[in-house]
N, C-alpha and C positions, 0 to 999 in steps of 0.2 A: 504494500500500500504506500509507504513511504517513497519508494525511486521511483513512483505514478506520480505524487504530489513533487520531488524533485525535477519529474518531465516535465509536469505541467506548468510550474515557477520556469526553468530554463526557455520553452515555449513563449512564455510570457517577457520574458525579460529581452526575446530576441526582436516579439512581435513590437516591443515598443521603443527597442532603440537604446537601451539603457538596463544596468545592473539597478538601479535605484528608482523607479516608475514611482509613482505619482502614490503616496502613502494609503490614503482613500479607494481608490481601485487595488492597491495590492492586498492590504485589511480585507476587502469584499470576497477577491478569488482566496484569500487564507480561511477565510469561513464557508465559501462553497464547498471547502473540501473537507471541513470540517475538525480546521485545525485550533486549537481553543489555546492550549498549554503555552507560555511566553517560551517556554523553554523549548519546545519541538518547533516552536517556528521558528527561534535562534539558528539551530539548527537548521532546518530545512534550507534558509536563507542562507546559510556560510556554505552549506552543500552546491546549492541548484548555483548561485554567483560563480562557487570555483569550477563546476564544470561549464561555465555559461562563457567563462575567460578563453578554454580551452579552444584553437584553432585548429581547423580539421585537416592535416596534410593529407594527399594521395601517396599510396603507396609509395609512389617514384621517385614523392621528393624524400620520403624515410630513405628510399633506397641511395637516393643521391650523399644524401649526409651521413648515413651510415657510411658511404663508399668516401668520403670523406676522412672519414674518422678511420676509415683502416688504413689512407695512404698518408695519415700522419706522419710527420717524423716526434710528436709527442702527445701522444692518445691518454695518458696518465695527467697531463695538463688540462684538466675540467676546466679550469679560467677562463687560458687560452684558447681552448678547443669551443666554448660556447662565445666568446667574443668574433672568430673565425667565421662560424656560423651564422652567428645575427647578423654581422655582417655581408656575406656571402647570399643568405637565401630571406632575410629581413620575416624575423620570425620572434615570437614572445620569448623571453629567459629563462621560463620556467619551462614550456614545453622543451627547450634546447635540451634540460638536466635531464627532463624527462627519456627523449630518444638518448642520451649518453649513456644511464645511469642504465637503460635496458641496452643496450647493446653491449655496454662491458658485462654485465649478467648471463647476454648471448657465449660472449664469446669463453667468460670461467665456464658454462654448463657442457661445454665443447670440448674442455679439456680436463672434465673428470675422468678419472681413471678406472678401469676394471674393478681394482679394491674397493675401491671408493664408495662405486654402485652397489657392488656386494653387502660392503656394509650395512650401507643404508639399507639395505632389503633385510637383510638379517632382523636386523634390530627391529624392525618395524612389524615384520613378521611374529618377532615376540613380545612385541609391546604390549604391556595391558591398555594402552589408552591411544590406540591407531590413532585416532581424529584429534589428537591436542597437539597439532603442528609445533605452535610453539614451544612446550616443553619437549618434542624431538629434536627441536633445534641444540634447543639449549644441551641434552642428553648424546646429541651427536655432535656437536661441536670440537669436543679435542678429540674424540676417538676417529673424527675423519678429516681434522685440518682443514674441514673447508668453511667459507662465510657462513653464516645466516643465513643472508639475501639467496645463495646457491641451496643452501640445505633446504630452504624456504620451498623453493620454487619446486627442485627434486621431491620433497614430500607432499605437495599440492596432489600432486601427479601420481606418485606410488598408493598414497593413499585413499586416493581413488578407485581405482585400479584394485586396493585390496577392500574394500566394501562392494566394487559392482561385483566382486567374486561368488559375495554372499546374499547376491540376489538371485533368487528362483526365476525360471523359466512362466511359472504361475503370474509372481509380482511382476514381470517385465510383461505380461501381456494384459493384466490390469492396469497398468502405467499406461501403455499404448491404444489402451479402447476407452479410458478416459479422457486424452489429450484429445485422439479422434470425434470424441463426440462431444467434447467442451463447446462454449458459446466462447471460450477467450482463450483457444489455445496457443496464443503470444504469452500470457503473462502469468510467468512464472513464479514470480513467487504467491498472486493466489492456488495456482495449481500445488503448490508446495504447502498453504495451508488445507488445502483438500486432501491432501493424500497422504499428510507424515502419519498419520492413525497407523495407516495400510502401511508405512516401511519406519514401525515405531525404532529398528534397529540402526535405522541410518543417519546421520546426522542433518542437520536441512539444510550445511553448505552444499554437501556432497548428494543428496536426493536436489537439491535447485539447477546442480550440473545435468544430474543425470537425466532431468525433463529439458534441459534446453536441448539436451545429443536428442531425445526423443523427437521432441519436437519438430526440430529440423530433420531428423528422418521421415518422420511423417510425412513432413510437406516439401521433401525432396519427393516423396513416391505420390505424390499427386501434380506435381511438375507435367507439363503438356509435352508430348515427341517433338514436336518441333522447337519446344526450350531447350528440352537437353540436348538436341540435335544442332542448334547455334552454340551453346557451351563446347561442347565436343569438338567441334569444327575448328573453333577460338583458340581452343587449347591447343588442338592439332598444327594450327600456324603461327602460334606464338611458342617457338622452341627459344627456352633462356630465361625465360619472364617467372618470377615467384608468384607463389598462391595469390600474396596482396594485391600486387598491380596487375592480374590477369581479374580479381575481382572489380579493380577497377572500371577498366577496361569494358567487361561484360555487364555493371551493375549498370552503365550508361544507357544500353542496348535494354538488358532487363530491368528499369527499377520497378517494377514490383514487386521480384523475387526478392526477400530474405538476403542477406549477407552471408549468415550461417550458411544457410541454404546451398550457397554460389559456393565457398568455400568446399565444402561438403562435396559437392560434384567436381568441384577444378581439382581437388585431391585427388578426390579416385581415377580420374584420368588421369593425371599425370602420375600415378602410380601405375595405371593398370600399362602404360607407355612404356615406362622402366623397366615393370616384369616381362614386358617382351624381351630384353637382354640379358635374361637369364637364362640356363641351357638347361634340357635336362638332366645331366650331370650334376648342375648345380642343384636344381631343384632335390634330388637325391641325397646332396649330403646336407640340406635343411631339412630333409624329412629324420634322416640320420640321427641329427644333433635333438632333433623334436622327441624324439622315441627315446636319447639317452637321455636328456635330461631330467633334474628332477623336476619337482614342482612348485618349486619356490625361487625359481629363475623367472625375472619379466623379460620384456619384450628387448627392451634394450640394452641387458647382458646380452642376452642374446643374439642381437646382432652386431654386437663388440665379438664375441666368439666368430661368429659368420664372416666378420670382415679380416679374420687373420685365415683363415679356412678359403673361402672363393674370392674372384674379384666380379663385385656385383654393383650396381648403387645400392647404397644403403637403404634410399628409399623403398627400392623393388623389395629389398630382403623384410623390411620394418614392416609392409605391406604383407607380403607373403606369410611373415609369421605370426603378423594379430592375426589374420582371416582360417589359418593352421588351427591356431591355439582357441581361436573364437568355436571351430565349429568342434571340437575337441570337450569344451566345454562343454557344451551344448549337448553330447553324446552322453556325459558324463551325467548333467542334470538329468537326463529322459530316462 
């Protein structure tokens, strides 16, 4: 309910040209929505304002500045490196720290190592408290040497990953005939207070993800032939271009499709692309590695094994081994 009333303040504050509108009309829309508390409107207000600042680059020019920032001769100079940049592509301060701050995160997640990941799966594995990111942090901190901000990001993702395991085949297809037949199946976090009853074991970060992946599979499969047939095509002529600026590109052509949505499709093509460059030789010693491994290996040991074993894209391999391991489960639940 809250990031609705944040949309509709950001709406407002764009429709009239100003963070600060006229006290009397902002009072009116704060009571339409039925916000009373001095204290949730505090709030609301510091919320909807700093995303209201926020300037929306295209993929291209992330990519320009990222490209930027890797031909540095000093990429550790945050000062420098956003002076550079304001300069260069005439952009706010804040979003500058913002693309810096995520692209040195890119590039440490790049360069964890085998043990690293192991670790982290171990531990997590035997955690009594999977979902309390931050005390993992904090508990994996000296035993893996790496940041926070990396352990952070790493356990978003494992952690996920280890709760969708503990969902049934039953609860994923109540999830999916609920969203299908919702009056509002965009908005997730009502779908999240509808449904935590039904996944009382999951936490509502990780059940708010697992409806938006719904979600947009949903209404990927209701997508028209001739959508995905201009997607497909798009892909197919744009060889080089990453997921963001291919959604770019194609959101122009389709905006009414979803972004999820678009993303969702531009992957699996350009996955399903990749796996074309793998042999069936290869294919063999990923079924190989599938069969020996145990079960508390994820997806991306996994392809850290695979890449010293064939030479594949990684993509194809990452690809090849969710859809392995997915249908695996799935065998497993029935």
């Amino acid at each position: 309910k809250n990031s609705l009333r944040v949309q509709k303040l950001i709406d407002f504050f764009r429709a009239k040209g100003t963070l600060f509108p006229d006290q009397e009309e902002l009072d009116m829309l704060l009571h339409e929505m039925g916000v009373i508390s001095e204290k949730r409107t505090r709030l609301l207000l510091v919320y909807a304002r700093k995303y209201a600042r926020r300037v929306p680059l295209t993929a291209t020019q992330r990519q320009m500045i990222r490209e930027h920032i890797r031909q540095s001769n000093h990429p550790a100079n945050v000062a420098l490196l956003q002076e550079e940049i304001r300069t260069k592509f005439d952009i706010p301060k804040t979003l500058i720290q913002n693309i810096i701050s995520n692209h040195a995160l890119s590039s440490s997640l790049k360069s964890i190592t085998k043990e690293q990941r192991q670790l982290v799966q171990d531990h997590l594995k035997q955690s009594l408290h999977p979902h309390n990111i931050s005390l993992l942090c904090d508990e994996l901190e000296k035993k893996t040497k790496l940041p926070k901000p990396v352990l952070h990001k790493m356990l978003i993702n494992r952690s996920f990953a280890h709760f969708r395991e503990k969902i049934s085949n039953e609860q994923l297809a109540l999830l999916r005939n609920h969203i299908e037949n919702s009056e509002h199946p965009e908005n997730a976090p009502l779908l999240c207070d509808e449904l935590q009853e039904s996944f009382s074991g999951i936490p509502r970060s990780f059940l708010y993800r697992l409806i938006c992946d719904c979600s947009d599979s949903v209404a990927t499969r209701r997508l028209g032939k001739d959508q995905r047939s201009m997607v497909k095509e798009h892909v197919e002529r744009s060889s080089g271009k990453n997921v963001s600026i291919l959604c770019d590109e194609i959101q122009n052509q389709l905006p009414s499709v979803p972004r999820g949505v678009l993303r969702r499709l531009i992957y699996n093509h350009l996955s399903s692309l990749a796996v074309k460059q793998v042999t069936e030789k290869q294919r063999c010693v990923i079924r190989d590695l599938l069969n020996d491994s145990t079960s508390d290996k994820d997806i991306s040991t996994l392809c850290d094994t695979l890449q010293d074993k064939i030479d594949a894209p990684r993509q194809a391999l990452h690809y090849i081994v969710r859809e392995e391991l997915k249908h695996r489960r799935a065998c497993i639940k029935e």
